[in-house]
C-alpha positions as YAML, in Angstrom:
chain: A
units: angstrom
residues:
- id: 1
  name: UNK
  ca: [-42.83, -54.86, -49.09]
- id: 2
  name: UNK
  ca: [-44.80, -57.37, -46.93]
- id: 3
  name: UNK
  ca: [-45.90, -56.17, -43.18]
- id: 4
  name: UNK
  ca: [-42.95, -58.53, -41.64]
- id: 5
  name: UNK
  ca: [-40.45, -56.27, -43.62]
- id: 6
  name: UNK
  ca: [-42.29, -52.97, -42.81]
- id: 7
  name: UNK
  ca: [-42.17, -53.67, -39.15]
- id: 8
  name: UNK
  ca: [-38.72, -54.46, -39.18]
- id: 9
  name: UNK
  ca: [-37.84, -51.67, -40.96]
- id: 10
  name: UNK
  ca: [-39.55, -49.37, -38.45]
- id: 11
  name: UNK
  ca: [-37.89, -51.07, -35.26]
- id: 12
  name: UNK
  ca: [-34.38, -50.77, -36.75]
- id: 13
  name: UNK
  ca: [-34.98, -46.91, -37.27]
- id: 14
  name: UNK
  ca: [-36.35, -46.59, -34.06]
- id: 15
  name: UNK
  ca: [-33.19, -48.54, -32.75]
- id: 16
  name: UNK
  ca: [-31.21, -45.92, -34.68]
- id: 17
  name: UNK
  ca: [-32.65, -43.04, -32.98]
- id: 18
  name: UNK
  ca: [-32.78, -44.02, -29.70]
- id: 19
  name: UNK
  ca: [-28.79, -44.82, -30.12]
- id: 20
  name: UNK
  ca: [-28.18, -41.34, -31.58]
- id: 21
  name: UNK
  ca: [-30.39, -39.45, -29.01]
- id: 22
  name: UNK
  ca: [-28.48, -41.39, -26.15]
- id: 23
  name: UNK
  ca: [-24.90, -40.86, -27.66]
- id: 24
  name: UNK
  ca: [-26.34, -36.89, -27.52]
- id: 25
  name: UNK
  ca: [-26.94, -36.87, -24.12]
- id: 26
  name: UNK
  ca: [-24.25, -38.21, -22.81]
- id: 27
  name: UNK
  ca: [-22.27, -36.22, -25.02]
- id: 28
  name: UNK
  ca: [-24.21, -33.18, -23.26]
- id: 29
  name: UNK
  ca: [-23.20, -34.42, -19.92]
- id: 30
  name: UNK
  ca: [-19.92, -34.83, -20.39]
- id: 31
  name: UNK
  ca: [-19.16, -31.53, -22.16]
- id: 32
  name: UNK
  ca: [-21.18, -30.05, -19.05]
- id: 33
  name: UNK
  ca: [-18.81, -31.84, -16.74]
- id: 34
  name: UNK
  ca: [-15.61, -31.24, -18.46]
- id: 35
  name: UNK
  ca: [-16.70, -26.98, -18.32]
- id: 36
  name: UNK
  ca: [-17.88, -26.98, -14.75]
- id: 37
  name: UNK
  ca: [-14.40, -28.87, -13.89]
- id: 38
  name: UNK
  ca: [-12.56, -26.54, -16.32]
- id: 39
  name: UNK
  ca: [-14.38, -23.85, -14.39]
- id: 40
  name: UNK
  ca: [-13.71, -24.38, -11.01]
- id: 41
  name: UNK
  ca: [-14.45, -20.90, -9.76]
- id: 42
  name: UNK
  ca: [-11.00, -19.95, -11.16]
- id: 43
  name: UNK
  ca: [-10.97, -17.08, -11.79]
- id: 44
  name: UNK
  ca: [-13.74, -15.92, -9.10]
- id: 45
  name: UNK
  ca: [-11.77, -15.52, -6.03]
- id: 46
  name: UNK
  ca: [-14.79, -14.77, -4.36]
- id: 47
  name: UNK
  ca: [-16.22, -18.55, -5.19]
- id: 48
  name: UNK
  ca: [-15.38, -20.17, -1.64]
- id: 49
  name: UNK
  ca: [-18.51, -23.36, -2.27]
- id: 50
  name: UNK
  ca: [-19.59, -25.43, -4.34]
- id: 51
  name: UNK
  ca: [-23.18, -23.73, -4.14]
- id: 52
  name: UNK
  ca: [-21.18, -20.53, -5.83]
- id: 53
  name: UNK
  ca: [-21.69, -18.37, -2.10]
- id: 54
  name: UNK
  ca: [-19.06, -15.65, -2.79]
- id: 55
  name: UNK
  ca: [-17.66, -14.40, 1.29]
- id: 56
  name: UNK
  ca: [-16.60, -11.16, 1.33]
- id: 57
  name: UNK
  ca: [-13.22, -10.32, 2.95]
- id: 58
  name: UNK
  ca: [-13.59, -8.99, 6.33]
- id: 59
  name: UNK
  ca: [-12.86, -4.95, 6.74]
- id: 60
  name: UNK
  ca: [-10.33, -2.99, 7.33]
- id: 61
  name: UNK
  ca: [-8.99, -2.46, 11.42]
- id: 62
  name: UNK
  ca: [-9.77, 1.62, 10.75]
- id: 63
  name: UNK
  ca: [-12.65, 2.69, 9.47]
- id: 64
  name: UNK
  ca: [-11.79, 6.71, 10.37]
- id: 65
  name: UNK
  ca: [-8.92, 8.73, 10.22]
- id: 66
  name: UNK
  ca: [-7.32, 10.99, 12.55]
- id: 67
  name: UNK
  ca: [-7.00, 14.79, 12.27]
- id: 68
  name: UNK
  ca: [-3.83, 15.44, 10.23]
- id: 69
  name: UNK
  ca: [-2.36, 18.92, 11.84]
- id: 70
  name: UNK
  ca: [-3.55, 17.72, 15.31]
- id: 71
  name: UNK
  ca: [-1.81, 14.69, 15.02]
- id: 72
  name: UNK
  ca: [1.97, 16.31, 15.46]
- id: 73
  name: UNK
  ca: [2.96, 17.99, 18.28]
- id: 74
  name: UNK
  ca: [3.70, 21.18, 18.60]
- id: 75
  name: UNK
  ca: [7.15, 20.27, 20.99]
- id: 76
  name: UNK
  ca: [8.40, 18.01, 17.52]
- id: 77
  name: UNK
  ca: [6.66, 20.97, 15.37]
- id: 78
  name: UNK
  ca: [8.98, 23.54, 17.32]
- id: 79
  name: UNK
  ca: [12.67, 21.42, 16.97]
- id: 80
  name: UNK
  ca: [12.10, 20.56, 13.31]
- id: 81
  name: UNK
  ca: [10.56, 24.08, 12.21]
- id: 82
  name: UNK
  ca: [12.09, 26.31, 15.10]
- id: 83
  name: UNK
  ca: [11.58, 29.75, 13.25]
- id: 84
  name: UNK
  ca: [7.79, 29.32, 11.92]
- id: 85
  name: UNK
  ca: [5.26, 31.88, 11.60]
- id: 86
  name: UNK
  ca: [2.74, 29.93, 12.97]
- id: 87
  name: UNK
  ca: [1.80, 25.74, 14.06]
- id: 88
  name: UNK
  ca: [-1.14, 25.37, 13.14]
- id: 89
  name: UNK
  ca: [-0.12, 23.95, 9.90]
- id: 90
  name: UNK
  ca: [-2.53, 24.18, 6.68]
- id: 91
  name: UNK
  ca: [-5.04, 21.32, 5.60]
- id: 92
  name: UNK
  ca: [-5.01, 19.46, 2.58]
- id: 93
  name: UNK
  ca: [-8.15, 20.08, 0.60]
- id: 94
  name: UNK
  ca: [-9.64, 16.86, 0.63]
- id: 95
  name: UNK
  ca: [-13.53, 15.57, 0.18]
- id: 96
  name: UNK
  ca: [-13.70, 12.79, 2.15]
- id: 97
  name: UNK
  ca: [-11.59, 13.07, 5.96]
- id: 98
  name: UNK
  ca: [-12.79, 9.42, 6.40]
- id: 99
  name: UNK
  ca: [-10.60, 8.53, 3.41]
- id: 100
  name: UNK
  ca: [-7.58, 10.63, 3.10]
- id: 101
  name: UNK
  ca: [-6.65, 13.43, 5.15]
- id: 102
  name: UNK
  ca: [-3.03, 15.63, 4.88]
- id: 103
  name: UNK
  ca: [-1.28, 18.99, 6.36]
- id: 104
  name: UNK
  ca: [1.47, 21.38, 5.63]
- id: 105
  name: UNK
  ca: [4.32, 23.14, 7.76]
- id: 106
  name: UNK
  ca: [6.29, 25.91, 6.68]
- id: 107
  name: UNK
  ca: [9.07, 27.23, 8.16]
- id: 108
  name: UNK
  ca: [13.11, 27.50, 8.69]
- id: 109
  name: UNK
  ca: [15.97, 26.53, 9.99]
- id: 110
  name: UNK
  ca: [19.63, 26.36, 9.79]
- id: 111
  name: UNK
  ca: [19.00, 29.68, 7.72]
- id: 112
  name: UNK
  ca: [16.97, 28.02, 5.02]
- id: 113
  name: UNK
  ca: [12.86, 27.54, 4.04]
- id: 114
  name: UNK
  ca: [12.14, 23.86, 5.28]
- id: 115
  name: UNK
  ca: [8.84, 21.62, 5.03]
- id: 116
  name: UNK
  ca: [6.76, 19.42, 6.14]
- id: 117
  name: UNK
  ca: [4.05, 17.37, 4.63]
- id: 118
  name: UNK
  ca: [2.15, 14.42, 5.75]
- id: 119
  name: UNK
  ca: [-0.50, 12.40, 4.42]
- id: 120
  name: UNK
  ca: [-2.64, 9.77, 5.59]
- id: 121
  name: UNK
  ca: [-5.26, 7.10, 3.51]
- id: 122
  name: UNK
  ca: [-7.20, 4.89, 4.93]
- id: 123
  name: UNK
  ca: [-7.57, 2.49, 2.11]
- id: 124
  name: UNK
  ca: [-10.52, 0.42, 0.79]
- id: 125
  name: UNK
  ca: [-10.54, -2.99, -1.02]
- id: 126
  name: UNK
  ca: [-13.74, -2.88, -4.37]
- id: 127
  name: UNK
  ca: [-12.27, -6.62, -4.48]
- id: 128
  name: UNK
  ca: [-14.64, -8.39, -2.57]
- id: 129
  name: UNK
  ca: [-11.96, -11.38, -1.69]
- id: 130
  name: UNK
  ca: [-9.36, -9.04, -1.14]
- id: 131
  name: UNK
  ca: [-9.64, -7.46, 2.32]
- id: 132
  name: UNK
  ca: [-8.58, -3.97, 3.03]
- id: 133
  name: UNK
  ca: [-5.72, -4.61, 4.83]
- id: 134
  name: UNK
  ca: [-4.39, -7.02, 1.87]
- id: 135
  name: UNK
  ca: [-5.07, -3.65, -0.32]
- id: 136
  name: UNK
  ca: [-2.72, -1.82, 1.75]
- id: 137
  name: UNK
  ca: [0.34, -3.95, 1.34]
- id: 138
  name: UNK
  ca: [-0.51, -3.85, -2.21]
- id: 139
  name: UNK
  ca: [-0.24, -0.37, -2.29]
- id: 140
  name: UNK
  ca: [2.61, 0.35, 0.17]
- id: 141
  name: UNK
  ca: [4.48, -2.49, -2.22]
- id: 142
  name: UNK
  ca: [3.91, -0.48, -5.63]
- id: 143
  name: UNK
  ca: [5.07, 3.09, -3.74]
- id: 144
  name: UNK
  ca: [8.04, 0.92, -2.49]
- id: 145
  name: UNK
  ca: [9.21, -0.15, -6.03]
- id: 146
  name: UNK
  ca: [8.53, 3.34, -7.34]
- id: 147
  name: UNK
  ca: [10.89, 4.73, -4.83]
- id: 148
  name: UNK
  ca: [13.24, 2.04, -6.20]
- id: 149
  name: UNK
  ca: [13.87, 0.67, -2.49]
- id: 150
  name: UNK
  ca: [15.76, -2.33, -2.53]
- id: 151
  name: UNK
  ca: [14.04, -5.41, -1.64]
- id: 152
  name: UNK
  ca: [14.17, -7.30, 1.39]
- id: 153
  name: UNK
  ca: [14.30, -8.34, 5.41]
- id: 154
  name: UNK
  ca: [13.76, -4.58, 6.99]
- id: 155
  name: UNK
  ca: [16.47, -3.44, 9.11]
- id: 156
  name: UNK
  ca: [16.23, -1.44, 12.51]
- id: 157
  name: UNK
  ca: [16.32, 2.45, 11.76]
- id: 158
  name: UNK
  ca: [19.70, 3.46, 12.41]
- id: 159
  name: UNK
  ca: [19.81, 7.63, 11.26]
- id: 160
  name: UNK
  ca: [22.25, 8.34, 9.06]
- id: 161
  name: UNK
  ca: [25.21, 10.64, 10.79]
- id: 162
  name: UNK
  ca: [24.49, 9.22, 14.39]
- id: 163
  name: UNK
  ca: [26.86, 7.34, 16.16]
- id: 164
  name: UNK
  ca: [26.74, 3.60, 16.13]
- id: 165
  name: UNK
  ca: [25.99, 2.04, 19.91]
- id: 166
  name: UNK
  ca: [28.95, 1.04, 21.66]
- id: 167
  name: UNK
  ca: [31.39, 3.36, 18.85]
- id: 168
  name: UNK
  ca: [32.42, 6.95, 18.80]
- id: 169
  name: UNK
  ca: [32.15, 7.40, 15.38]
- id: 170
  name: UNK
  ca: [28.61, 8.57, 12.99]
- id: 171
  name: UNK
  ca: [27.43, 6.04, 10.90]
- id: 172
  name: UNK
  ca: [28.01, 6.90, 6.57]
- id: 173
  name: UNK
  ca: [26.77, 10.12, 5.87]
- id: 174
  name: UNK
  ca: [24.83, 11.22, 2.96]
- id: 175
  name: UNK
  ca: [26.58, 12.04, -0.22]
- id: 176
  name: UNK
  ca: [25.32, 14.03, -2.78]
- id: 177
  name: UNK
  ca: [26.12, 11.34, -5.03]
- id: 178
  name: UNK
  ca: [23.79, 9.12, -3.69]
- id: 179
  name: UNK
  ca: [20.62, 8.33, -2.08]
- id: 180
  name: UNK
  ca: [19.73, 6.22, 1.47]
- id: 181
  name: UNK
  ca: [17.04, 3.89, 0.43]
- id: 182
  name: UNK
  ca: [15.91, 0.94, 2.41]
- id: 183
  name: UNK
  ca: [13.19, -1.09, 5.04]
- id: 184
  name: UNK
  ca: [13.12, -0.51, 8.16]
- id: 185
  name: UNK
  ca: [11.28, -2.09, 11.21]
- id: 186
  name: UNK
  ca: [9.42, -0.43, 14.05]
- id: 187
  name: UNK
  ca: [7.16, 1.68, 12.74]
- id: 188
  name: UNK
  ca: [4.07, 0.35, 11.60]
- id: 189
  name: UNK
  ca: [3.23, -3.23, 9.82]
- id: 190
  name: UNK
  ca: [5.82, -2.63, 7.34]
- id: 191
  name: UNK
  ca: [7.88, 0.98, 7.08]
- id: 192
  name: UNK
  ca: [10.53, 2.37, 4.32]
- id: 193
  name: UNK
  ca: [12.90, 5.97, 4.19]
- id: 194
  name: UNK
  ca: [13.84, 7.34, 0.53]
- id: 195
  name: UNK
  ca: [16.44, 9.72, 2.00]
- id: 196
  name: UNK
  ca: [17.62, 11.47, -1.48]
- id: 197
  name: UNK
  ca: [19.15, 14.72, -3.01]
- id: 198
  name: UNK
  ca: [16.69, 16.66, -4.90]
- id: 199
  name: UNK
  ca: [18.10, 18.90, -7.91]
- id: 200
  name: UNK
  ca: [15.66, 21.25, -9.23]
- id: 201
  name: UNK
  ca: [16.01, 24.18, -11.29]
- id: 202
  name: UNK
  ca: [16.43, 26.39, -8.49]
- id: 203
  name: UNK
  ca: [19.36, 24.35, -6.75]
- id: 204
  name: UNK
  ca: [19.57, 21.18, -5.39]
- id: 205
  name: UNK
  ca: [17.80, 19.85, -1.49]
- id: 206
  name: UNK
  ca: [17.38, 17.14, 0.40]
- id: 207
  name: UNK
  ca: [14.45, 15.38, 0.50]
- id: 208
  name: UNK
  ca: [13.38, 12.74, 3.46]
- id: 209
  name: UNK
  ca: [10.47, 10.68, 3.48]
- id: 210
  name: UNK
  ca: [9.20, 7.47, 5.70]
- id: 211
  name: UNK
  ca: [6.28, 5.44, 4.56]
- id: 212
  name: UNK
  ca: [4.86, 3.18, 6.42]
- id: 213
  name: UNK
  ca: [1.44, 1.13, 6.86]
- id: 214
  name: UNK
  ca: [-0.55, 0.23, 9.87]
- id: 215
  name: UNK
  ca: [-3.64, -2.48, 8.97]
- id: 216
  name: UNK
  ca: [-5.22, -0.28, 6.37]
- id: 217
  name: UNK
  ca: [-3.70, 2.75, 6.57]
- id: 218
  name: UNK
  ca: [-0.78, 4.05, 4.55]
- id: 219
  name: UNK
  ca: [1.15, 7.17, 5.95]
- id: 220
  name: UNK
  ca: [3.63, 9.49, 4.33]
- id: 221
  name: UNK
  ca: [6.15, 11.57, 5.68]
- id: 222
  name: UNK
  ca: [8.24, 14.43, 3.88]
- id: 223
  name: UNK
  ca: [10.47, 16.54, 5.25]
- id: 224
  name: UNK
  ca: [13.04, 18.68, 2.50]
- id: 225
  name: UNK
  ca: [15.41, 22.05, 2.98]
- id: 226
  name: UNK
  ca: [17.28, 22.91, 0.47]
- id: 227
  name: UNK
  ca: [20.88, 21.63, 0.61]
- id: 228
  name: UNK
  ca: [22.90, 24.61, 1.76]
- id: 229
  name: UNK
  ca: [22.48, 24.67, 5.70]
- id: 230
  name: UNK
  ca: [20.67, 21.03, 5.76]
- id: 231
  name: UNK
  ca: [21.67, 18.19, 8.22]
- id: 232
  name: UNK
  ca: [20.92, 15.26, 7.11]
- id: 233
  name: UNK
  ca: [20.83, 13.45, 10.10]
- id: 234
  name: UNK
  ca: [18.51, 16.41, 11.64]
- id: 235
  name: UNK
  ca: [16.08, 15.47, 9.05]
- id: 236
  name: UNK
  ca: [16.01, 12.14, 9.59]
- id: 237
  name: UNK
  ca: [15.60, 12.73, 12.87]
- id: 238
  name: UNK
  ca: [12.84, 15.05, 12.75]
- id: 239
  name: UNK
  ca: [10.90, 13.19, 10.14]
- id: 240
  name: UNK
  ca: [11.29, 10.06, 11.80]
- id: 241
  name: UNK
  ca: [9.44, 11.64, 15.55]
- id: 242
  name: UNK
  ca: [6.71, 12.66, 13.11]
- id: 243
  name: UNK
  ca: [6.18, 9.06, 11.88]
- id: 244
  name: UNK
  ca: [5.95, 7.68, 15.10]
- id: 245
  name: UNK
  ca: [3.69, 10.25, 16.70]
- id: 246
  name: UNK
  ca: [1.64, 9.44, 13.51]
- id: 247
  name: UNK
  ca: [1.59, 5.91, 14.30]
- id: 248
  name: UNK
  ca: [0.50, 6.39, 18.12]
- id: 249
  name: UNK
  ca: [-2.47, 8.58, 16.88]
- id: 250
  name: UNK
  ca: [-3.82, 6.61, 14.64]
- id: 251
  name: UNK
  ca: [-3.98, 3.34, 17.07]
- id: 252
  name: UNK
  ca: [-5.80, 5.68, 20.16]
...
């Protein structure tokens, strides 16, 4: 081979390299463009930039809780439990009060054992882009389908048994056929009553409880009596005061 052919030789390979190191570049590029738009920060809810800064949802409105058996009072303690031994009530056991605090009332009335349990969570969000408060609603939404509580717009809290404004005549009673389950407005952020009949081994009772949420905090109410001797209404009534005196302590 003379040194004409040589050289040519050696410039068309060199050609040939440089076009397959070029077409492997921008084959780089592209399949680093196509991932990073693929990417996206889906996924990340926390990615809010470009430059990949994750912001962290801001905190909940309550950050402590109130205390639980202080937070009744004993005028509402005396009408719903007229006949108890004592007011005090009796602490959950809990091991952190900032988190979740709860209390107990026994006593009786009409001539049969009643109750009264409340609890209180302050809830926290581990979700970075998911604020507290968000949490919450998550939360009070799962205990809402769990309690099989029909969806939708939340009604005004009319008590079951008490006469309608402007009538004479109680609104439908509870039946021990079926339960009172619904939304209601005007207590808290967002607010629900599972009003059912209970039947346990021992006989059957009547079971009322209100949940409702304020910012961060979710709140349960239960007040039950067996069914012989129990007003339905009464409870309702009774369970309801506790709610809101719940509600007013928590926003002092």
């Amino acid at each position: 081979m003379t040194a004409l052919a040589r050289t040519t030789a050696r410039t068309t390979t060199g050609r040939a390299l440089a076009a397959l190191l070029s077409a492997a570049v921008l084959t780089g590029v592209a399949g680093c463009s196509a991932s990073s738009s693929g990417d996206d920060g889906a996924g990340d809810p926390g990615v809010t930039d470009q430059s990949g800064t994750v912001t962290a949802a801001p905190p909940g409105k309550y950050q402590t809780l109130p205390e639980p058996c202080g937070s009744v009072s004993r005028t509402t303690l005396t009408s719903i439990l007229p006949k108890a031994s004592g007011y005090a009530g009796t602490p959950a056991l809990t091991y952190d009060t900032d988190r979740r605090v709860g209390c107990k009332w026994d006593g009786t009335a009409n001539g049969a054992a009643r109750a009264l349990v409340i609890d209180i969570e302050r809830v926290v969000s581990y979700n970075p882009a998911v604020s507290d408060d968000d949490k919450a609603h998550q939360d009070f939404a799962q205990q809402a389908t769990a309690a099989h509580v029909p969806a939708g717009e939340p009604v005004p809290n009319v008590v079951l048994g008490t006469p309608q404004p402007g009538t004479s005549s109680p609104s439908a009673a509870h039946t021990a056929g079926g339960a009172s389950k619904r939304r209601i407005s005007g207590l808290g952020d967002e607010a629900f009553l599972n009003d059912s009949v209970k039947r346990n081994p021992g006989g059957s009772g009547i079971d009322v409880t209100f949940v409702f949420r304020t910012a961060n905090v979710l709140v349960t109410v239960d007040l039950s009596q067996p069914a012989s001797g129990a007003a339905d209404a009464d409870l309702q009534l009774g369970a309801d005061q506790v709610a809101q005196e719940l509600a007013k302590s928590i926003n002092q």
